[in-house]
C-alpha positions as CSV (number, residue, x, y, z in Angstrom):
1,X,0.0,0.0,0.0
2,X,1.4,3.3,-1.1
3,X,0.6,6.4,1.7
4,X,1.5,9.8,1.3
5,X,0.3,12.0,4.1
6,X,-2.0,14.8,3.1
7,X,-2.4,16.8,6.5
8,X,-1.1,19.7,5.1
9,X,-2.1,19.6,2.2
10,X,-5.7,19.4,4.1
11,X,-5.1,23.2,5.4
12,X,-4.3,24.4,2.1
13,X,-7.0,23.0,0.5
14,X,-9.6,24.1,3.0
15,X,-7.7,27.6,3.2
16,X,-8.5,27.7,-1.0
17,X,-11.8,26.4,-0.5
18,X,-13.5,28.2,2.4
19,X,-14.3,31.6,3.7
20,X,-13.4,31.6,7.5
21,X,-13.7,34.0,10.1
22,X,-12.6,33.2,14.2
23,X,-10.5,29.6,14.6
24,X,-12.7,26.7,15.9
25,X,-11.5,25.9,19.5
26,X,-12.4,23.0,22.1
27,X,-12.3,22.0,25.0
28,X,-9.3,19.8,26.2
29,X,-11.0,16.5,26.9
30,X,-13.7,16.1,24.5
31,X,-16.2,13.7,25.6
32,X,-16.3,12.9,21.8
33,X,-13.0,12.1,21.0
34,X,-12.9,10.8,17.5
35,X,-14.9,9.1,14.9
36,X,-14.8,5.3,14.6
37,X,-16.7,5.2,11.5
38,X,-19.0,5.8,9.0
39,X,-21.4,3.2,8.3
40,X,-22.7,2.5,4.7
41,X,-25.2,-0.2,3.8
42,X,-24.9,-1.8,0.3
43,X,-26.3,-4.2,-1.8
44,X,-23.2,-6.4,-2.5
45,X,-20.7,-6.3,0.1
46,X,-17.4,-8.2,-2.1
47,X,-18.6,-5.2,-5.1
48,X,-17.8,-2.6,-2.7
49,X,-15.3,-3.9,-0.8
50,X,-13.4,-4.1,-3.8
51,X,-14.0,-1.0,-5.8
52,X,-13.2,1.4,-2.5
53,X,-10.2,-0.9,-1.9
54,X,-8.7,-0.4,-5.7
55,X,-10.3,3.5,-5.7
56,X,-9.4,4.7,-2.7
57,X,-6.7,2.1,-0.8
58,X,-9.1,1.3,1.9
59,X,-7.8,-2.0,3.9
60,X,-10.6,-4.8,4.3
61,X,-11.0,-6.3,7.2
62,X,-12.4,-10.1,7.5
63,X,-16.3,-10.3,7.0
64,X,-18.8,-10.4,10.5
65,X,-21.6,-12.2,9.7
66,X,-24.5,-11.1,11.7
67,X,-27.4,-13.2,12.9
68,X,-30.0,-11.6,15.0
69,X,-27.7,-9.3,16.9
70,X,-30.1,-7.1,19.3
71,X,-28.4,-3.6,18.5
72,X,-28.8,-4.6,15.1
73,X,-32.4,-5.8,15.1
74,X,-33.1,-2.5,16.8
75,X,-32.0,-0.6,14.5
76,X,-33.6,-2.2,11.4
77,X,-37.2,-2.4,13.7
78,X,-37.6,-6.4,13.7
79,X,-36.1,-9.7,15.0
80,X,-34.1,-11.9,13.1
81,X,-32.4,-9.3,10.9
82,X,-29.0,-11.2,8.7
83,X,-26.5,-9.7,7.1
84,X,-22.3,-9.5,6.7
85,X,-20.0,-6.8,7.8
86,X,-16.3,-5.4,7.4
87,X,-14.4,-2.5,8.2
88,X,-12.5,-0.6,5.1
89,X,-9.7,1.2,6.9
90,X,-7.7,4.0,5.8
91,X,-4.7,6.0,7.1
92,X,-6.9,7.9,9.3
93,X,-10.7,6.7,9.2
94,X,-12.8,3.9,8.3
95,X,-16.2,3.0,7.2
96,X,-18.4,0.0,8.2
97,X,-20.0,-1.9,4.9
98,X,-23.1,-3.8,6.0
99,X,-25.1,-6.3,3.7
100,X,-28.2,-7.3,4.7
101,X,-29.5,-10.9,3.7
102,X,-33.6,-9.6,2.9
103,X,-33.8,-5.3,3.8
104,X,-37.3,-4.4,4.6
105,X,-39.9,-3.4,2.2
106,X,-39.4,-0.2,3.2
107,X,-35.7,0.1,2.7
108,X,-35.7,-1.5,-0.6
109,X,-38.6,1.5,-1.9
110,X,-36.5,4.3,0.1
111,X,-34.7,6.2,-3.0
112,X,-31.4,6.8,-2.9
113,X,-30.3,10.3,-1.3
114,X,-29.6,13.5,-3.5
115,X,-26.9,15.3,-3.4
116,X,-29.1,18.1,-1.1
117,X,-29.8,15.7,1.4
118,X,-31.1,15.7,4.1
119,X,-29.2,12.9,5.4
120,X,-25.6,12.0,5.3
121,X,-24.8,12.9,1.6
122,X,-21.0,12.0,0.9
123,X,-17.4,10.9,2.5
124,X,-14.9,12.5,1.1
125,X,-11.8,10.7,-0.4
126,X,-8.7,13.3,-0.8
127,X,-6.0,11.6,-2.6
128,X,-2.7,13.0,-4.4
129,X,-3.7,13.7,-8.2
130,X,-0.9,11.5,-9.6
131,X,-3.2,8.5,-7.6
132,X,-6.0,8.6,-10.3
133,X,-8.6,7.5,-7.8
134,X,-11.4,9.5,-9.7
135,X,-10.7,7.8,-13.2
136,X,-10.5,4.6,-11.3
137,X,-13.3,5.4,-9.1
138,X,-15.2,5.2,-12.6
139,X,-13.4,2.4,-14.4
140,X,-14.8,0.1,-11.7
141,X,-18.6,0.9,-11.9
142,X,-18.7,4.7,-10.5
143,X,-21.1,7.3,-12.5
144,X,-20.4,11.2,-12.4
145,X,-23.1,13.2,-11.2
146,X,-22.1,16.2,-12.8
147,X,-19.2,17.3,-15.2
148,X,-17.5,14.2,-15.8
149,X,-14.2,16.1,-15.6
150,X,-12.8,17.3,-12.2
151,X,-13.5,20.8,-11.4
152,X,-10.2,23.2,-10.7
153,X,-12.2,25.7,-8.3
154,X,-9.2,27.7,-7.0
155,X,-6.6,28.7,-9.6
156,X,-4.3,29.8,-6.5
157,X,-5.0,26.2,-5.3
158,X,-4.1,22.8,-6.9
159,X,-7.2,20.8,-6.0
160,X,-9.6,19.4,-8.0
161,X,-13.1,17.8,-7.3
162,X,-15.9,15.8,-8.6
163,X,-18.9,14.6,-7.0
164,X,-19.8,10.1,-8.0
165,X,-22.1,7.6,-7.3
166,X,-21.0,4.2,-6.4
167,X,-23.1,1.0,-8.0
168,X,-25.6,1.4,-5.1
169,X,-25.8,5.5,-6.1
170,X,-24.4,6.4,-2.7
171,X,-22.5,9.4,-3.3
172,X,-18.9,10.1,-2.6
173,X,-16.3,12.9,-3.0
174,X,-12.9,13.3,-4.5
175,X,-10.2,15.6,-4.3
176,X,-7.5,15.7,-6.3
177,X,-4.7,17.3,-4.8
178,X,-1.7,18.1,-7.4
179,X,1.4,17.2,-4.8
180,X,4.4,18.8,-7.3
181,X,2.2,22.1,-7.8
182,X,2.5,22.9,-3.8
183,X,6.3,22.6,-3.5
184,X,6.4,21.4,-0.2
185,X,10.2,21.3,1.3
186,X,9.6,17.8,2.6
187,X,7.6,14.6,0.5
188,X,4.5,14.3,2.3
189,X,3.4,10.7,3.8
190,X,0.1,9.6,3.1
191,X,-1.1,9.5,-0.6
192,X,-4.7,8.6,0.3
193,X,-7.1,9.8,3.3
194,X,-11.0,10.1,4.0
195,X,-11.0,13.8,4.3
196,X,-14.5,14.0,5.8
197,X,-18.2,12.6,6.0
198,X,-20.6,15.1,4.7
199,X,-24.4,15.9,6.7
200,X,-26.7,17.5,4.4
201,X,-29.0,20.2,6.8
202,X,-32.1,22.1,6.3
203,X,-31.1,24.5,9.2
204,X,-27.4,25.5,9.1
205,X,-28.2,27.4,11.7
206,X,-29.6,25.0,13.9
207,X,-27.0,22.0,12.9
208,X,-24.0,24.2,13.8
209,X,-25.8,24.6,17.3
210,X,-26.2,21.1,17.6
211,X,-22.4,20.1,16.8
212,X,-20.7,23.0,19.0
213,X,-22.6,21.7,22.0
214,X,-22.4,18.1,21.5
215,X,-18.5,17.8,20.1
216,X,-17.4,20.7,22.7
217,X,-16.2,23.1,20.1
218,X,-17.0,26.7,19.6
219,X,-16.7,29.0,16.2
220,X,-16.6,26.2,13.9
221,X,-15.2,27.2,10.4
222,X,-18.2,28.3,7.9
223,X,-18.4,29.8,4.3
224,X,-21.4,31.4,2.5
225,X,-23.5,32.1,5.7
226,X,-23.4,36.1,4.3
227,X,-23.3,35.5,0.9
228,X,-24.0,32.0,-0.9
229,X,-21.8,30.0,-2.5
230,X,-22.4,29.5,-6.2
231,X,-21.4,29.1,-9.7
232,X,-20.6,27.7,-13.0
233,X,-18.3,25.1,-11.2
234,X,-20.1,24.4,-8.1
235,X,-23.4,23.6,-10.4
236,X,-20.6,21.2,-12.6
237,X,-19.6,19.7,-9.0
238,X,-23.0,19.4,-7.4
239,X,-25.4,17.9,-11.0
240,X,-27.4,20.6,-10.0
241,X,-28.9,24.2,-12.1
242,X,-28.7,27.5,-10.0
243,X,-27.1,25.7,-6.8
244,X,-26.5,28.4,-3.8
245,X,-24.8,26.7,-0.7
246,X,-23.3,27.2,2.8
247,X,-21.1,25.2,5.0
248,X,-19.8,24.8,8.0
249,X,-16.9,21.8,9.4
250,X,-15.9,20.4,12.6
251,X,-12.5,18.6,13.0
252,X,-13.3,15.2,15.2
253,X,-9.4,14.2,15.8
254,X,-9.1,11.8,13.2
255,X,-12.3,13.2,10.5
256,X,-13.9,16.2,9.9
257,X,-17.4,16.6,10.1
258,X,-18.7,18.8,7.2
259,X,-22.1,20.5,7.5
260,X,-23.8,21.8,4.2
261,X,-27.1,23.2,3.6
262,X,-28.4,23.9,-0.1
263,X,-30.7,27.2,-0.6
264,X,-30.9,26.0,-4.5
265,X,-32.5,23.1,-5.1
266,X,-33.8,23.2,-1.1
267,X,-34.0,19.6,0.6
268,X,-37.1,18.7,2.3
269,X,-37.7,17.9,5.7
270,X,-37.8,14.0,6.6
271,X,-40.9,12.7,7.8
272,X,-39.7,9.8,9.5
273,X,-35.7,9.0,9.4
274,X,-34.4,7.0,6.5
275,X,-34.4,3.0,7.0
276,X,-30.6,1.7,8.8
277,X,-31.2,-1.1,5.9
278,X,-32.1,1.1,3.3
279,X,-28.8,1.7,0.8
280,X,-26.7,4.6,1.7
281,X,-24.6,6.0,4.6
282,X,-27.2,4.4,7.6
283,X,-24.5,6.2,10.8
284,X,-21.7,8.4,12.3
285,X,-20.5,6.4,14.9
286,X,-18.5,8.7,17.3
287,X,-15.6,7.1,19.7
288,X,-16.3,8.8,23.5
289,X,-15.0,8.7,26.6
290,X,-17.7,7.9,28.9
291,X,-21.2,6.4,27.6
292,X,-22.8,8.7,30.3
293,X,-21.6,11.9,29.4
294,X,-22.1,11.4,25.8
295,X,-25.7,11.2,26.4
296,X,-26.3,13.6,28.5
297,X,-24.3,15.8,25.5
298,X,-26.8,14.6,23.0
299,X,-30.2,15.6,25.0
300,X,-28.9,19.0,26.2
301,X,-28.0,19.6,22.1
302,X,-31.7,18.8,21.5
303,X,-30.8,15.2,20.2
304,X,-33.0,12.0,20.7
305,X,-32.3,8.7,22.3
306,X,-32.6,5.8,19.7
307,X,-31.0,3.4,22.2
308,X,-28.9,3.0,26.0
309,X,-26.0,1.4,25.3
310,X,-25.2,-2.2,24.7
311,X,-22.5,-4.5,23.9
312,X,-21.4,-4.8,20.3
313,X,-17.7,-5.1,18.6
314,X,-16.2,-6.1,21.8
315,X,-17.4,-2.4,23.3
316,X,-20.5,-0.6,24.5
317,X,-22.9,1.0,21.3
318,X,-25.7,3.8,21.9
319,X,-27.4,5.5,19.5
320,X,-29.5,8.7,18.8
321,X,-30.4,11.3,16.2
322,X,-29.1,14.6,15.5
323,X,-31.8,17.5,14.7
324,X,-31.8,16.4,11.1
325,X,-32.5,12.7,11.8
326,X,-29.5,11.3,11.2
327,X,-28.3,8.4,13.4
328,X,-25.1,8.9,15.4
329,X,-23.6,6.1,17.0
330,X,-21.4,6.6,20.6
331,X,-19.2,4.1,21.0
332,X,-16.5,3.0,24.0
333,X,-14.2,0.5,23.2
334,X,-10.6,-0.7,24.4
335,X,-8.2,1.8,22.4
336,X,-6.9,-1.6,20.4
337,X,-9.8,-2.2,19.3
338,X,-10.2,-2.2,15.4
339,X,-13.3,0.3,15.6
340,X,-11.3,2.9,17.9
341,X,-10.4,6.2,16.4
342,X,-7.7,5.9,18.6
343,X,-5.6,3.3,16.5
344,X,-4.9,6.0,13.5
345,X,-1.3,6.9,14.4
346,X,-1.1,11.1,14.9
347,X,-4.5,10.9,13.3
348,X,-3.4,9.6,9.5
349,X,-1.4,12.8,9.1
């Protein structure tokens, strides 16, 4: 496996791509403390596996089956629920594929996400350009959603982007960062990293609130909360006419949590939360500290309860809701565990 580590280059591309104002700050012992994962269902677990392992160099791990597990027939809403897990690992984050033998009804008729959510749109892959993880991305079953060609945003910043969907239309990012064009004095390490998981709001507003209190940091970094962001390129990025955008990102350790809210197309409102079996990013799980305090966190943030927590993975799992519905996942487990945030040497950078 070839790395080449991209955390600088991750400050110069946000510092090319975003309109900041005060620096983020937190406190000193988050009860968050990283994010384990992101979890994806899919319809073909091997497929996936290996187009995210050729794409993007993410590590399988061996395959879970799963047979009835209680956390996991909660979730879906019935007993008996089947299905087959692994972890994909990168340098600094992971996400959790999960197959399920026979989804519900209901998750097999949920359509697939759009790019304006609400929901967890996109993770973010940002790789050196010489990588071509786009081009393989769609050499091995991927499908632009906009411009087929990336999109060079910046001219004062080597970064390029396009928006994909794998063969189960769950959307993902890619940033193409051209290594030789920044002239760095010393060879970075990592060639490939998840960047950041991607939560597509209705209230910007209201999200930011949410995150500040429940990951303990103040004056997150936002762009186009004045003014929106838009454009000939953004609408090429996005697949979309006329889009107008703002976002906001938290940096969780070892991810970054990006917040974005579309004024053009606007997303409705979710009735009732998307299916945990229905294709598609189905959690954020968050590594914390103390079970306790993490809920306690959510509830005064205005979250819901899905779950107390119970064993799974070798650890303790609970679960809840942010405002927009989305399922967040608080896990504790031993720091060797495979699922910890905390095994990602100086956080993949």
């Amino acid at each position: 496996m070839v790395r080449l580590s991209l955390g600088l280059l991750s400050v110069l591309t946000l510092a090319g791509c975003s309109w900041f104002s005060a620096e983020p700050s937190r406190v000193e012992n988050p009860v968050v403390r990283g994010v384990d994962y992101v979890g994806m269902t899919v319809s073909n677990l091997e497929r996936s596996s290996v187009l995210y392992q050729k794409a993007a160099d993410l590590t399988p791990s061996d395959i879970t089956q799963i047979d009835s597990h209680p956390v996991v027939n909660s979730l879906v809403g019935r007993d008996g629920a089947k299905a087959k897990s692994r972890l994909l690992t990168s340098v600094n984050a992971q996400l959790k594929l999960t197959e399920f033998t026979q989804p519900a009804a209901k998750a097999a008729n949920t359509p697939h996400l759009e790019v304006y959510g609400p929901g967890i749109a996109h993770v973010c892959y940002q790789v050196a350009k010489h990588t071509h993880t786009y081009e393989t991305f769609l050499a091995n079953g991927a499908t632009p959603i906009g411009d087929p060609e990336m999109i060079h945003l910046n001219p004062k910043n080597p970064v390029y982007y396009a928006y994909a969907h794998d063969p189960d239309h769950i959307l993902f990012e890619v940033e193409h960062v051209d290594v030789q064009a920044l002239e760095l004095p010393t060879p970075p390490k990592n060639e490939y990293r998840i960047r950041h998981v991607s939560l597509a709001t209705t209230d910007m507003d209201r999200s930011v609130g949410f995150y500040s209190h429940l990951l303990e940091i103040k004056d997150p970094r936002r762009a186009g909360s004045l003014i929106k962001l838009s454009g000939e390129k953004l609408d090429k990025i996005a697949g979309q006419k006329d889009a107008a955008i703002e976002m906001a990102w938290f940096q969780i350790r070892n991810l970054e949590l990006e917040i974005i809210q579309y004024h053009s197309p606007q997303p409705t409102p979710l009735n009732t939360p998307r299916p945990f079996d229905a294709l598609g990013y189905n959690s954020v799980v968050f590594d914390v500290t103390d079970l306790a305090a993490a809920k306690a966190l959510l509830l005064e943030a205005g979250g819901t309860l899905v779950s107390d927590a119970r064993p799974m993975d070798g650890g303790y799992i609970m679960y809840g809701r942010d405002l927009d519905g989305n399922l967040l996942g608080f896990q504790k487990s031993a720091d060797g565990s495979p699922y910890s945030s905390q095994q990602f040497a100086d956080n993949g950078i």
